[in-house]
PyMOL Python script that loads the backbone (N, CA, C, O; Angstrom):
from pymol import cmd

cmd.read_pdbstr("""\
ATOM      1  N   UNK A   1      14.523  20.300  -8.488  1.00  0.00           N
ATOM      2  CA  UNK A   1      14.845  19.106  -9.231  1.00  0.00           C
ATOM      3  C   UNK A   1      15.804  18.213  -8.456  1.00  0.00           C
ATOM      4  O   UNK A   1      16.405  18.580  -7.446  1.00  0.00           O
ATOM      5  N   UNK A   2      15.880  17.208  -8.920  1.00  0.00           N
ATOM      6  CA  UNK A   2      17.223  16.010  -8.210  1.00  0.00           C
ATOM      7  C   UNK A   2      17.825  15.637  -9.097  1.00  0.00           C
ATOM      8  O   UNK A   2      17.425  15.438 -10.244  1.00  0.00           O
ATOM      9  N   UNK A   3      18.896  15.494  -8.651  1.00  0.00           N
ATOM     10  CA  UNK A   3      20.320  14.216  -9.549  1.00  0.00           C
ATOM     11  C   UNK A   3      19.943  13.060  -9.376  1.00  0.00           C
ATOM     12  O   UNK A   3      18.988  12.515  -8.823  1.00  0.00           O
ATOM     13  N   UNK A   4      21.248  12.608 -10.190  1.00  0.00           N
ATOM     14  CA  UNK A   4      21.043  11.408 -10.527  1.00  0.00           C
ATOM     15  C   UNK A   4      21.126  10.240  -8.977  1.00  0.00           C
ATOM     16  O   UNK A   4      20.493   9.192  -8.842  1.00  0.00           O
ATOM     17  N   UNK A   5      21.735  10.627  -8.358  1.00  0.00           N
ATOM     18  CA  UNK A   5      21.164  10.290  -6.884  1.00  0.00           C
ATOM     19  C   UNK A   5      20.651   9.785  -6.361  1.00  0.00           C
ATOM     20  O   UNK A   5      20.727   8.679  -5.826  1.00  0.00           O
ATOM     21  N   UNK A   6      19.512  11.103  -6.464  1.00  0.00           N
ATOM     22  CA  UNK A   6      18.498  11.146  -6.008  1.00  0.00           C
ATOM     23  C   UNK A   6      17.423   9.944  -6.774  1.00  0.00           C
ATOM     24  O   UNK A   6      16.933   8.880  -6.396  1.00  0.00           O
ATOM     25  N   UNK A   7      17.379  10.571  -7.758  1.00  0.00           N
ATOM     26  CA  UNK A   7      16.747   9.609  -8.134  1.00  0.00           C
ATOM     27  C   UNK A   7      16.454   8.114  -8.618  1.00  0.00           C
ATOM     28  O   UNK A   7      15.438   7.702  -9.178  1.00  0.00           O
ATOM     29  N   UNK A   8      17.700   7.350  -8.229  1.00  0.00           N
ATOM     30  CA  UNK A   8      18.077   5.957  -8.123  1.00  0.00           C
ATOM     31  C   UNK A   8      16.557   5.885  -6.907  1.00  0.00           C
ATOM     32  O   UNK A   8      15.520   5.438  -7.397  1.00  0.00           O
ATOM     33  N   UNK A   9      16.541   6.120  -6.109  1.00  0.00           N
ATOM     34  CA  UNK A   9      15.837   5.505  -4.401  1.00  0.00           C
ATOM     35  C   UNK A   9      14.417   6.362  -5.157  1.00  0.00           C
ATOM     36  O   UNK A   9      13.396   6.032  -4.553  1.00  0.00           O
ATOM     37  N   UNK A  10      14.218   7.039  -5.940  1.00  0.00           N
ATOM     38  CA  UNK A  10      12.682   7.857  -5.866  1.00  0.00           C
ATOM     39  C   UNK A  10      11.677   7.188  -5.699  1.00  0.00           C
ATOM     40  O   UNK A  10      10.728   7.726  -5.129  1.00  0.00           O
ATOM     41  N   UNK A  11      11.555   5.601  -6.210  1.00  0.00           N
ATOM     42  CA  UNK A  11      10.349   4.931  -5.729  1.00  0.00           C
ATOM     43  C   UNK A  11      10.252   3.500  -5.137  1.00  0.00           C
ATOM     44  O   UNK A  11       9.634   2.459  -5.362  1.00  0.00           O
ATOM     45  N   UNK A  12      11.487   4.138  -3.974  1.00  0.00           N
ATOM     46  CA  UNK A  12      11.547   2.785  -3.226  1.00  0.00           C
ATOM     47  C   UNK A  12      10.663   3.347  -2.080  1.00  0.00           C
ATOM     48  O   UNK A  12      10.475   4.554  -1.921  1.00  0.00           O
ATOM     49  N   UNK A  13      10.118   2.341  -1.266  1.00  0.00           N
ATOM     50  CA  UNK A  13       9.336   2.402  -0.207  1.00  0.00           C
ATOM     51  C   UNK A  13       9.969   3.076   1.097  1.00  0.00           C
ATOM     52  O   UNK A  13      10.999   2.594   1.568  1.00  0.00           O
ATOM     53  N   UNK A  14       9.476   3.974   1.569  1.00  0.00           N
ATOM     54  CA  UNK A  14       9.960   5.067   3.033  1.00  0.00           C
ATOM     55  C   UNK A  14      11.049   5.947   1.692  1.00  0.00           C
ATOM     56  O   UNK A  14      10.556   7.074   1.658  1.00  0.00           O
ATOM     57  N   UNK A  15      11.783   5.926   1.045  1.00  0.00           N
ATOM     58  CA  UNK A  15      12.721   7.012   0.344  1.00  0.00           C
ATOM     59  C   UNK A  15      12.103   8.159   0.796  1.00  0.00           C
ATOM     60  O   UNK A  15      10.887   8.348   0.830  1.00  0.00           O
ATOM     61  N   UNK A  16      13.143   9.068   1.211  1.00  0.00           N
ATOM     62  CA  UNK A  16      13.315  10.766   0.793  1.00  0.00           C
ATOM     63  C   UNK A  16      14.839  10.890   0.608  1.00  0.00           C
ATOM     64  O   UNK A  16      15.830  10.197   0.835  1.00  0.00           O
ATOM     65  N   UNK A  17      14.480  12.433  -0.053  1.00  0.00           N
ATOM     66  CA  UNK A  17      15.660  12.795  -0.322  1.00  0.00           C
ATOM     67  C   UNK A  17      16.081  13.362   1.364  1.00  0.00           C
ATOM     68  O   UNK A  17      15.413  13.577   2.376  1.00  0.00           O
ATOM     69  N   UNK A  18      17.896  13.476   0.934  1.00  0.00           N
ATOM     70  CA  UNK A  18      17.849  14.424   2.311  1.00  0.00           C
ATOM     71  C   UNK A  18      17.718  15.471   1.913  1.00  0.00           C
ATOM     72  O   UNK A  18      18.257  16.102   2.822  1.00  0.00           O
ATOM     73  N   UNK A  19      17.325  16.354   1.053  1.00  0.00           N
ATOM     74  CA  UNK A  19      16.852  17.920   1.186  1.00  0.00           C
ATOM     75  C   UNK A  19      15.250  17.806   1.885  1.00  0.00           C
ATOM     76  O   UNK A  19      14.708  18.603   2.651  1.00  0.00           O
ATOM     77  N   UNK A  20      14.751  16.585   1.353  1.00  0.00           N
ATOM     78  CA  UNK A  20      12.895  16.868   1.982  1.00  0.00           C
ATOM     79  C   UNK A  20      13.229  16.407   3.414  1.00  0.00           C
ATOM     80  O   UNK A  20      12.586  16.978   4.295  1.00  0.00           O
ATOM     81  N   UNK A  21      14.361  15.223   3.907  1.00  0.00           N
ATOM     82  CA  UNK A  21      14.093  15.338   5.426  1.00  0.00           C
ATOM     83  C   UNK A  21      14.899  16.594   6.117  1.00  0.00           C
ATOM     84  O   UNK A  21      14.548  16.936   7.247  1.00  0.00           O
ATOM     85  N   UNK A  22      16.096  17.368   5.384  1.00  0.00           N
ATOM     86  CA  UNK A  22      16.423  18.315   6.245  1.00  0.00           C
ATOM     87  C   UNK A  22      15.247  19.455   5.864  1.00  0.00           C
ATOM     88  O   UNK A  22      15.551  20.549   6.339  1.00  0.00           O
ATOM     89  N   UNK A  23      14.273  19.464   5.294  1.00  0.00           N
ATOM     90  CA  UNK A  23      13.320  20.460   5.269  1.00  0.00           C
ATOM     91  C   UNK A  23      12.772  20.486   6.224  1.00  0.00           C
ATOM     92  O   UNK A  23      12.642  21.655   6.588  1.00  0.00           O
ATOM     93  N   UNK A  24      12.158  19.507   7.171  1.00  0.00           N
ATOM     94  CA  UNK A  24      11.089  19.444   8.344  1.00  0.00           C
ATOM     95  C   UNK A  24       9.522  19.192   7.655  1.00  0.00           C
ATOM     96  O   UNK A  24       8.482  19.334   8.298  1.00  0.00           O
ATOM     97  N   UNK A  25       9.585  18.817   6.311  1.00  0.00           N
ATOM     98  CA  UNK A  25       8.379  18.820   6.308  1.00  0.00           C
ATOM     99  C   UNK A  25       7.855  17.176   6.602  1.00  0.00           C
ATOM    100  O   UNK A  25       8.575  16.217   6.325  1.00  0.00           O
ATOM    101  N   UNK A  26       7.027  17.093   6.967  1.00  0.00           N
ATOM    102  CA  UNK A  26       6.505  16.030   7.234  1.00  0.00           C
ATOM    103  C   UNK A  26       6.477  15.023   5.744  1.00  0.00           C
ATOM    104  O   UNK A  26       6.579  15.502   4.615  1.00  0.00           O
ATOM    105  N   UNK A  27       6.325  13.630   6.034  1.00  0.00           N
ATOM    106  CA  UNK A  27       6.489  12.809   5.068  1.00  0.00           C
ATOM    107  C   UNK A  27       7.004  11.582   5.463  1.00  0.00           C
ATOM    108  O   UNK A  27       7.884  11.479   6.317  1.00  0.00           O
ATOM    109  N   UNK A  28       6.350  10.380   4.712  1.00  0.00           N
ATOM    110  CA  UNK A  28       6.645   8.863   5.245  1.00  0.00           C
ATOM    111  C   UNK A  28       7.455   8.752   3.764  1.00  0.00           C
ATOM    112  O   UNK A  28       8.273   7.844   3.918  1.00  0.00           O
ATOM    113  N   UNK A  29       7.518   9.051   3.011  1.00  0.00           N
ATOM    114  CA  UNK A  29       7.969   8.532   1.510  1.00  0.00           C
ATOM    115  C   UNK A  29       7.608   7.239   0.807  1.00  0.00           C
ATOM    116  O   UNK A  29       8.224   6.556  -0.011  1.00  0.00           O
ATOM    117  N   UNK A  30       6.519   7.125   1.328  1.00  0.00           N
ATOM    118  CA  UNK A  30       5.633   6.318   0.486  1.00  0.00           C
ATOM    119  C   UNK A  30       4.794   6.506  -0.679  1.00  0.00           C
ATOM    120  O   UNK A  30       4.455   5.624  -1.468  1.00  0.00           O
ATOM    121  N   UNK A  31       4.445   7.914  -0.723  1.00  0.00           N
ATOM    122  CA  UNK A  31       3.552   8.269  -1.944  1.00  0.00           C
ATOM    123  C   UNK A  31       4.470   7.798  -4.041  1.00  0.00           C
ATOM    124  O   UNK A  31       3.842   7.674  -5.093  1.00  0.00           O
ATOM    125  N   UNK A  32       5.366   7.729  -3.917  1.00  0.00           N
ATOM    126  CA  UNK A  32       5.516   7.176  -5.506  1.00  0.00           C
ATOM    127  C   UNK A  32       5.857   6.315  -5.398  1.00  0.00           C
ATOM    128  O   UNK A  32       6.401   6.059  -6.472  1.00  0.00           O
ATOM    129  N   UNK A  33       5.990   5.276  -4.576  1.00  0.00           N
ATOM    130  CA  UNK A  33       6.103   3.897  -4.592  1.00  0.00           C
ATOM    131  C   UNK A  33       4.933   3.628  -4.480  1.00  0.00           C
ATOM    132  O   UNK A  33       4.930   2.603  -5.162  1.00  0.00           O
ATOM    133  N   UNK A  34       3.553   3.786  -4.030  1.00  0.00           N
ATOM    134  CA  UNK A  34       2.198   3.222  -3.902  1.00  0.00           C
ATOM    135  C   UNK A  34       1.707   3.724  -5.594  1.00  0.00           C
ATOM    136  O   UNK A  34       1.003   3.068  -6.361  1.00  0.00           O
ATOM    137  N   UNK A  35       2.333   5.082  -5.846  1.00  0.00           N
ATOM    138  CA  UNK A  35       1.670   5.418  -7.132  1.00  0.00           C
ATOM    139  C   UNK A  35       2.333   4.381  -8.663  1.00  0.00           C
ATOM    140  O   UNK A  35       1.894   4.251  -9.806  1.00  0.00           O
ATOM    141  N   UNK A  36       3.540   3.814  -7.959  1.00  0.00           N
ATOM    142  CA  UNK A  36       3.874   3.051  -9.320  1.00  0.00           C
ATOM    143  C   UNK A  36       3.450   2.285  -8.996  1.00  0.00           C
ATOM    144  O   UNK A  36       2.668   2.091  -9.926  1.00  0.00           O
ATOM    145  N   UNK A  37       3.214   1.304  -8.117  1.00  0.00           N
ATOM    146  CA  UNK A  37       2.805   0.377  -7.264  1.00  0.00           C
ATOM    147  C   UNK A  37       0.826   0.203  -8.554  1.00  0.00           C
ATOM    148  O   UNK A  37       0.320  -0.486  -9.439  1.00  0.00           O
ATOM    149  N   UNK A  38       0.613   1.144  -7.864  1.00  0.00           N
ATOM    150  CA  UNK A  38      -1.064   0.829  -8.609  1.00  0.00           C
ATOM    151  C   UNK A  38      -0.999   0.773 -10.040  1.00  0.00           C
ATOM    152  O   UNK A  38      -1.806   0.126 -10.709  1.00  0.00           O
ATOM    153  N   UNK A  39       0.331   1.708 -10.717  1.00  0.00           N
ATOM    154  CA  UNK A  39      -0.325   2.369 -12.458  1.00  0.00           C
ATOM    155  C   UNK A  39       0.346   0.614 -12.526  1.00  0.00           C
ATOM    156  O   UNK A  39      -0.424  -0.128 -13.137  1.00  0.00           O
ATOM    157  N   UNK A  40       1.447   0.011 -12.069  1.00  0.00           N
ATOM    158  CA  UNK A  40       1.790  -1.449 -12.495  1.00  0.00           C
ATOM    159  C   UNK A  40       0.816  -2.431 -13.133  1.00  0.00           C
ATOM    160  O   UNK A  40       0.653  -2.991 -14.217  1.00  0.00           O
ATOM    161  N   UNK A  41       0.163  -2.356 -11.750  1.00  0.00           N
ATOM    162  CA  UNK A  41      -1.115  -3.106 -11.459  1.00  0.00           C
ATOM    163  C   UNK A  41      -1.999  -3.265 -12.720  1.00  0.00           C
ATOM    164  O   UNK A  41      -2.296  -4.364 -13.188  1.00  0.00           O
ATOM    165  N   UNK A  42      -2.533  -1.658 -13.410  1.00  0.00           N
ATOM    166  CA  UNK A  42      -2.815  -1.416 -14.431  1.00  0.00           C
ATOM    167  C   UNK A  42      -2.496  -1.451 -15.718  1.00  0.00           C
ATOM    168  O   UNK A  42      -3.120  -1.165 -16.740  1.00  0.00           O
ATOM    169  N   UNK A  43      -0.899  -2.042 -15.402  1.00  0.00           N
ATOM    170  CA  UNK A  43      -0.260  -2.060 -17.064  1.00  0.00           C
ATOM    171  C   UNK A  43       0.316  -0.712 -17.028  1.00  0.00           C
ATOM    172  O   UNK A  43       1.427  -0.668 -17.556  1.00  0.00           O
ATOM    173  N   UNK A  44       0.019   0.052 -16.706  1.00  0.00           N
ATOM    174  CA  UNK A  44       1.283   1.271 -16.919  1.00  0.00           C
ATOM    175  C   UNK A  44       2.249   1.723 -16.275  1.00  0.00           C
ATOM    176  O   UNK A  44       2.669   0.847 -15.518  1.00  0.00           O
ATOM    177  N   UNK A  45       2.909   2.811 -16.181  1.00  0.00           N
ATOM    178  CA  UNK A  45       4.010   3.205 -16.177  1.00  0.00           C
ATOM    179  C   UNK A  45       3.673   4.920 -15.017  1.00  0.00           C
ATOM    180  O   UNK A  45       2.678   5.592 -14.744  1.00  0.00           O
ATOM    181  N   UNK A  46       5.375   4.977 -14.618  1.00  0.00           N
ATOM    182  CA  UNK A  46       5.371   6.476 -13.995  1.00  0.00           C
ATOM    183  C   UNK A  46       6.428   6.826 -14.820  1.00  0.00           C
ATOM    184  O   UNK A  46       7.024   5.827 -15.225  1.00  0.00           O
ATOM    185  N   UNK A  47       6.945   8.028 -15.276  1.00  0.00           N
ATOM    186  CA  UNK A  47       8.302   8.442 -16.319  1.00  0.00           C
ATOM    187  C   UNK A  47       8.496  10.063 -15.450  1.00  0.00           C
ATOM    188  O   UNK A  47       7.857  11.058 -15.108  1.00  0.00           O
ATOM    189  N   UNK A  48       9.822   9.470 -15.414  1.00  0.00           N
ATOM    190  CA  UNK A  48      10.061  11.708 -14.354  1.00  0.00           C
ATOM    191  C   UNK A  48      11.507  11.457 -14.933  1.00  0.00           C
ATOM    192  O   UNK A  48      12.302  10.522 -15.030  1.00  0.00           O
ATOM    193  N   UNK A  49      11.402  13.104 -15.343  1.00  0.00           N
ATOM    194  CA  UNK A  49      12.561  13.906 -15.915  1.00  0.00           C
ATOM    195  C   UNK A  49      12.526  14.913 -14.771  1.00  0.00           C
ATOM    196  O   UNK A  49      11.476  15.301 -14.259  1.00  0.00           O
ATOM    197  N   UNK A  50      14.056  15.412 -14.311  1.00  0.00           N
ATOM    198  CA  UNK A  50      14.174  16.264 -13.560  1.00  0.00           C
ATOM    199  C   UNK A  50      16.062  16.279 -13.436  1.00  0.00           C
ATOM    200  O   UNK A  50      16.999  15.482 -13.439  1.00  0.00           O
ATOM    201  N   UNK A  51      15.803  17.745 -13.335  1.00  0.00           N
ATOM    202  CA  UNK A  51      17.330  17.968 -13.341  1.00  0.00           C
ATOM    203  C   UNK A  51      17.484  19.501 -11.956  1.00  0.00           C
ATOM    204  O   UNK A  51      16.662  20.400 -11.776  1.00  0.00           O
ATOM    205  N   UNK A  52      18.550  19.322 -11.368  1.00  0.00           N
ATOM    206  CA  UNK A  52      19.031  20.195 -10.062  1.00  0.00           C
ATOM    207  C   UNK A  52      18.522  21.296 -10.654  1.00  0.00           C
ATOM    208  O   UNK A  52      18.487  21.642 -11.835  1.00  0.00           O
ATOM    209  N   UNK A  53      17.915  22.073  -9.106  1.00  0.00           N
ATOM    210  CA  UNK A  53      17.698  23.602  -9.930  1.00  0.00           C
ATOM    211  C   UNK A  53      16.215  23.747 -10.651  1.00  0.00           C
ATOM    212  O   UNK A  53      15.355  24.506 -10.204  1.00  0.00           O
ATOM    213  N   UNK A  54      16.081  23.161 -11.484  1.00  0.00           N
ATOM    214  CA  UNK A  54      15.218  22.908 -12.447  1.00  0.00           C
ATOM    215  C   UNK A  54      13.630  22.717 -12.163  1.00  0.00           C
ATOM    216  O   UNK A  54      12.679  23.363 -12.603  1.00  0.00           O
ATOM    217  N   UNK A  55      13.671  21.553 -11.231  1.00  0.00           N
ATOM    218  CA  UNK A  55      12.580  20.972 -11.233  1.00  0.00           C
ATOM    219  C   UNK A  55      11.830  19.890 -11.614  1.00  0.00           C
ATOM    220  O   UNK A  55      11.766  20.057 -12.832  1.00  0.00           O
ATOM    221  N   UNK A  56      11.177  18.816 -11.345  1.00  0.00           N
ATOM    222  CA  UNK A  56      10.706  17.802 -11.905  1.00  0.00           C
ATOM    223  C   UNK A  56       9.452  17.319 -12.559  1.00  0.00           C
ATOM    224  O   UNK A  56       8.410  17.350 -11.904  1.00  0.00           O
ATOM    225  N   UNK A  57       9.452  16.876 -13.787  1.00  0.00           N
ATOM    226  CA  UNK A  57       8.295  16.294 -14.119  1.00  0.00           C
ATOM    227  C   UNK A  57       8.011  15.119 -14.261  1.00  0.00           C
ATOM    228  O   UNK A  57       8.780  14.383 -14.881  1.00  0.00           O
ATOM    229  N   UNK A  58       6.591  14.552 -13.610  1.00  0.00           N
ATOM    230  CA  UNK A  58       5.896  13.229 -13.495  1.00  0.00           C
ATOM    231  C   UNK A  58       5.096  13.115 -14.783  1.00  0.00           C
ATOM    232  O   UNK A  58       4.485  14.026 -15.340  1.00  0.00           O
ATOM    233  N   UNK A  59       5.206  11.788 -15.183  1.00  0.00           N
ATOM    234  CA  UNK A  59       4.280  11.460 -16.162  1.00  0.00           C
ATOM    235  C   UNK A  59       3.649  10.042 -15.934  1.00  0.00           C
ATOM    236  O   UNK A  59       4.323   9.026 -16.099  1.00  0.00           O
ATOM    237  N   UNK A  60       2.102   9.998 -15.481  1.00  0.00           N
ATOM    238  CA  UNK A  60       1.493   8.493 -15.416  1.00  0.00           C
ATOM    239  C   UNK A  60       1.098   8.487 -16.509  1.00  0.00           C
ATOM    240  O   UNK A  60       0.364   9.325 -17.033  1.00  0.00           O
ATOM    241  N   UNK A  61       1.744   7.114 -17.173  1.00  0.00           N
ATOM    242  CA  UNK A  61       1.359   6.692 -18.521  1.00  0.00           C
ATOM    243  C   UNK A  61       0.173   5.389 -17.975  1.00  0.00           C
ATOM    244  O   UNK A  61       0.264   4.438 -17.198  1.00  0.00           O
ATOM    245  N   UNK A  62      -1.047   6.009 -18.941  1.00  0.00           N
ATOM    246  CA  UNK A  62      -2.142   4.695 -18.706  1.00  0.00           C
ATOM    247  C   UNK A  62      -2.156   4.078 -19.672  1.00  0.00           C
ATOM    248  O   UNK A  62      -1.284   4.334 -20.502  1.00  0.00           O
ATOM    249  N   UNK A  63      -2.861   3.319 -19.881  1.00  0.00           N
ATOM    250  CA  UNK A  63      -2.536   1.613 -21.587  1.00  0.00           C
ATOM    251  C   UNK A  63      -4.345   2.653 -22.040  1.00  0.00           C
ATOM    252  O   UNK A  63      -5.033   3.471 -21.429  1.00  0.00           O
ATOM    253  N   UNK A  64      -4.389   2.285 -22.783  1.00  0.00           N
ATOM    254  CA  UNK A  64      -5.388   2.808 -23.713  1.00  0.00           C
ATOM    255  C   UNK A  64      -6.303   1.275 -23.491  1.00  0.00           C
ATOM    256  O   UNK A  64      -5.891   0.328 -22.821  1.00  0.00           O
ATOM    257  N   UNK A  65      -7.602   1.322 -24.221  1.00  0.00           N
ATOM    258  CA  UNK A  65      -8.477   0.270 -24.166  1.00  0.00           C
ATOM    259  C   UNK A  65      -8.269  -1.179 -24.731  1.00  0.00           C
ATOM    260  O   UNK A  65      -7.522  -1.098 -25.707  1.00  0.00           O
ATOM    261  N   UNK A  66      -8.643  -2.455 -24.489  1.00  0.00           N
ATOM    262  CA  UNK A  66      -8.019  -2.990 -24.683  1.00  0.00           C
ATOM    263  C   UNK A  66      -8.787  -3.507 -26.538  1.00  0.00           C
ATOM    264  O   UNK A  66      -9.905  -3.987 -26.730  1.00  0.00           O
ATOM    265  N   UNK A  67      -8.067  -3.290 -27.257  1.00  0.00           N
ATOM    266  CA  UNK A  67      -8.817  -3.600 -28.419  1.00  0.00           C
ATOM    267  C   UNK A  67      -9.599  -4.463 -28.684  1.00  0.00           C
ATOM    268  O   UNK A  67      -9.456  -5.447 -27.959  1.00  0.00           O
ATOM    269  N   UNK A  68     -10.875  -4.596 -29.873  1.00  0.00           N
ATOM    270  CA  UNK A  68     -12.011  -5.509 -29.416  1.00  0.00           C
ATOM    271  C   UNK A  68     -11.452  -7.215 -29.481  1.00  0.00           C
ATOM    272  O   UNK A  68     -12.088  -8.093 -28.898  1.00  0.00           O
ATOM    273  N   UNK A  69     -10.463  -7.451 -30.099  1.00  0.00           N
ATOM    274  CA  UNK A  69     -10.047  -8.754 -30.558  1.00  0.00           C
ATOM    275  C   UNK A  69      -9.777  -9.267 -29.480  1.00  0.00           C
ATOM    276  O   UNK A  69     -10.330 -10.366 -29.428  1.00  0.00           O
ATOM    277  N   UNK A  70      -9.283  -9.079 -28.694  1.00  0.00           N
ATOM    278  CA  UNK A  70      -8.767  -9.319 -27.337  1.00  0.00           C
ATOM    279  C   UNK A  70      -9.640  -9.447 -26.039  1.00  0.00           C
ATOM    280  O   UNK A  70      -9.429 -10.242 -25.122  1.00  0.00           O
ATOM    281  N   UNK A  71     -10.663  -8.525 -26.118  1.00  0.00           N
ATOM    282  CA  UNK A  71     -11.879  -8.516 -25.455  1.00  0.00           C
ATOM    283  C   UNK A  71     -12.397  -9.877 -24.983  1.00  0.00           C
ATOM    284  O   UNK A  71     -12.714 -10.603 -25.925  1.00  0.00           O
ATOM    285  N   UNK A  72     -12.564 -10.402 -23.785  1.00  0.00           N
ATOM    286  CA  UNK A  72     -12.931 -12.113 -23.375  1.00  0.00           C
ATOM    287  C   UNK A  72     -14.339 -12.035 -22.122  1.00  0.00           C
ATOM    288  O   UNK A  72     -14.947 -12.947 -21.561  1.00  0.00           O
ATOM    289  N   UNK A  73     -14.493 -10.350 -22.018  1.00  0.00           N
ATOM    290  CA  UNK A  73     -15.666  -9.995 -20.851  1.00  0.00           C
ATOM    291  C   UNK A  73     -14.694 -10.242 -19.832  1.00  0.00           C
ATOM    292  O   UNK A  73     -15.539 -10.111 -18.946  1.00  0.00           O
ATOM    293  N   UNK A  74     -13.646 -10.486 -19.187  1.00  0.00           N
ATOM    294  CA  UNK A  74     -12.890 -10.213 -17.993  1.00  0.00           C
ATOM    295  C   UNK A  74     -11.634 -10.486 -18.572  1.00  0.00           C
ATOM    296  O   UNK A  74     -11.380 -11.597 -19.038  1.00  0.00           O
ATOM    297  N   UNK A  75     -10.915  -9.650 -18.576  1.00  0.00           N
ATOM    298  CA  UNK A  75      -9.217  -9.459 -19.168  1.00  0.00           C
ATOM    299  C   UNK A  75      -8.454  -8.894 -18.032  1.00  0.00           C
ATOM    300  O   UNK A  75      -7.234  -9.059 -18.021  1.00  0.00           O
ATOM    301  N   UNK A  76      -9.029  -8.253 -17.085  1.00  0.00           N
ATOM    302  CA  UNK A  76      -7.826  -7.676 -16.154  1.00  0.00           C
ATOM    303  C   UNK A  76      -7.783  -6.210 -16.384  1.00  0.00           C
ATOM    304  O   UNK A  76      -6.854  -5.553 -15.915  1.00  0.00           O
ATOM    305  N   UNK A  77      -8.871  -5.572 -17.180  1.00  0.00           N
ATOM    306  CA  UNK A  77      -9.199  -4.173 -17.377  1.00  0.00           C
ATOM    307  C   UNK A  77     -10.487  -3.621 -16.210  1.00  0.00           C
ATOM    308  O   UNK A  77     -10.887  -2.457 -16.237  1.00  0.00           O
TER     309      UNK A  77
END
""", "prot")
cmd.dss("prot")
cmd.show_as("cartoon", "prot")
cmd.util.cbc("prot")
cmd.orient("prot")
């Protein structure tokens, strides 16, 4: 998991933590900035809970359909 820290920078573009760069593992830190990056795009959301120790959880929230009233044959869905 990460602190509070950590997770200020989690989905800025190139971010790692320094535990993943003193790990050696490979990584540009681009992957959750491209992933909020797209659900945006879509109208939704990324939501992560995570605490030291612990571990973290991701949640992509997607928008549900767009109801028929609203419906115009091109809306951006």
């Amino acid at each position: 998991g990460m602190d509070a820290k950590e997770m200020k920078g989690l989905f800025r573009k190139f971010y790692r933590t320094e535990r993943a760069v003193a790990s050696g593992v490979a990584g540009a830190g681009i992957g959750l900035s491209l992933v909020r990056e797209i659900l945006l795009h879509h109208r939704g959301s990324v939501e992560v809970a995570s605490a030291p120790g612990q571990g973290s959880c991701f949640t992509l929230v997607f928008p549900g359909p767009p109801d028929e009233s609203s419906k115009d044959g091109c809306n951006g869905y």
